[in-house]
C-alpha positions as CSV (number, residue, x, y, z in Angstrom):
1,X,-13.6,2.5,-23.0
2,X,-13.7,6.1,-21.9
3,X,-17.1,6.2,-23.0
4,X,-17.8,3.1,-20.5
5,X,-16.0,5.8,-17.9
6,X,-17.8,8.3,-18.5
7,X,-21.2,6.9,-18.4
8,X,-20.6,5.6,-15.0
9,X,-19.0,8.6,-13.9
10,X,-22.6,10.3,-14.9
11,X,-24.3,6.8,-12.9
12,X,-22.3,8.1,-9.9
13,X,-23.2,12.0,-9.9
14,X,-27.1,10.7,-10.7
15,X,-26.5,8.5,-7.6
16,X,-25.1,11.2,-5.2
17,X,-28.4,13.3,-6.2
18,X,-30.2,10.6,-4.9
19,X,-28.5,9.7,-1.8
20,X,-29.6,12.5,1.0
21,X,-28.6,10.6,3.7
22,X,-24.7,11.5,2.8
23,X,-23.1,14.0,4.8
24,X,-22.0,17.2,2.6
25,X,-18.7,16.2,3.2
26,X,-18.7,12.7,1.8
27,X,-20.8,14.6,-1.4
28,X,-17.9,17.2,-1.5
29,X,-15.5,14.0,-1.2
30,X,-17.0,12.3,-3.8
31,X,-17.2,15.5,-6.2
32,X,-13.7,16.5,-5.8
33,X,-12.7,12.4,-6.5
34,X,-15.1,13.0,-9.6
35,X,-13.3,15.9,-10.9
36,X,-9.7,14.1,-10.4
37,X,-10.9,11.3,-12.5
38,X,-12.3,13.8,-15.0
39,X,-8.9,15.1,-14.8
40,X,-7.3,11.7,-15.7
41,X,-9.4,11.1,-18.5
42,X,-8.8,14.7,-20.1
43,X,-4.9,13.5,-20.0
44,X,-5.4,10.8,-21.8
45,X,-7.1,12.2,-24.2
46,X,-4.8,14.8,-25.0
47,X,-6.4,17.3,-23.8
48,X,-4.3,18.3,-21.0
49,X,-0.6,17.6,-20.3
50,X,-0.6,14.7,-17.1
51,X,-0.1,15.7,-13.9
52,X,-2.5,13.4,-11.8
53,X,-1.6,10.3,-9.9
54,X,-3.4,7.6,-11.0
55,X,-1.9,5.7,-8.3
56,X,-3.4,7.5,-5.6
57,X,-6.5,8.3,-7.5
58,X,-7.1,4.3,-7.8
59,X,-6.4,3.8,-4.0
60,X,-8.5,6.6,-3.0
61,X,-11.6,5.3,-4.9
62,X,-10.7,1.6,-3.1
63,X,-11.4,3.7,-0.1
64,X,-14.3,4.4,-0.6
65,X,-15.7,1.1,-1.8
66,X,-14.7,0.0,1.3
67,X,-16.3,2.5,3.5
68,X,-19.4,2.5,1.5
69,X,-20.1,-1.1,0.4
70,X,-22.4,-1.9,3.8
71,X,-24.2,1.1,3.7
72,X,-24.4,2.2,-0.1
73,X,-24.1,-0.9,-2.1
74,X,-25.4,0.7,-5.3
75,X,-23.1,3.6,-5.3
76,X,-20.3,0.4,-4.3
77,X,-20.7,-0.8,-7.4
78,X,-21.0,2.5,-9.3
79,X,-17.2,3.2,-7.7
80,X,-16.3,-0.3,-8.3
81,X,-17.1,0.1,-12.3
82,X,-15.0,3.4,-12.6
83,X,-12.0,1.7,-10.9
84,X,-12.5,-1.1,-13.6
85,X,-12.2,1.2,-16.0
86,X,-9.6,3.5,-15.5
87,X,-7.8,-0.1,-15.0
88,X,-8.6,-1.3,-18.5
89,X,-7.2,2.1,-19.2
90,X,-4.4,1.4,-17.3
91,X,-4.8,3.7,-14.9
């Protein structure tokens, strides 16, 4: 499963390289969201003691579904699959 997490996680910083047309501050976003989840999966790993909000990490990537799914479907769906996951996870 985290594998599954982490592969997309990779999909989504691949995609970000190829998206140029997002501001710096959506990439910066983005990043900081990226290292969050990073963040979440090192806690349940055991590699770090948890501190995170998985709550607010899940309703901030639903945010940005919804503000990209019109005009960056494919990174939609990248976003989309990481949410799924840290679900299954139950995060």
């Amino acid at each position: 499963m985290a594998d599954e997490l982490i592969d997309a996680m990779n999909k989504l910083h691949q995609e970000l390289v190829e998206h140029p047309r997002l501001d710096a501050s959506k990439i910066e976003s983005l990043k900081a969201l990226m290292a969050d989840i990073q963040q979440v999966i090192d806690e349940q790993s055991g590699e770090q003691p948890g501190a995170s909000d998985s709550a607010t990490l899940s309703s901030r990537i639903q945010d940005y579904v919804e503000e990209f799914e019109a005009s960056y479907p494919k990174l939609t769906q990248t976003l989309s699959m990481i949410a799924e996951r840290l679900a299954d996870m139950g995060i």
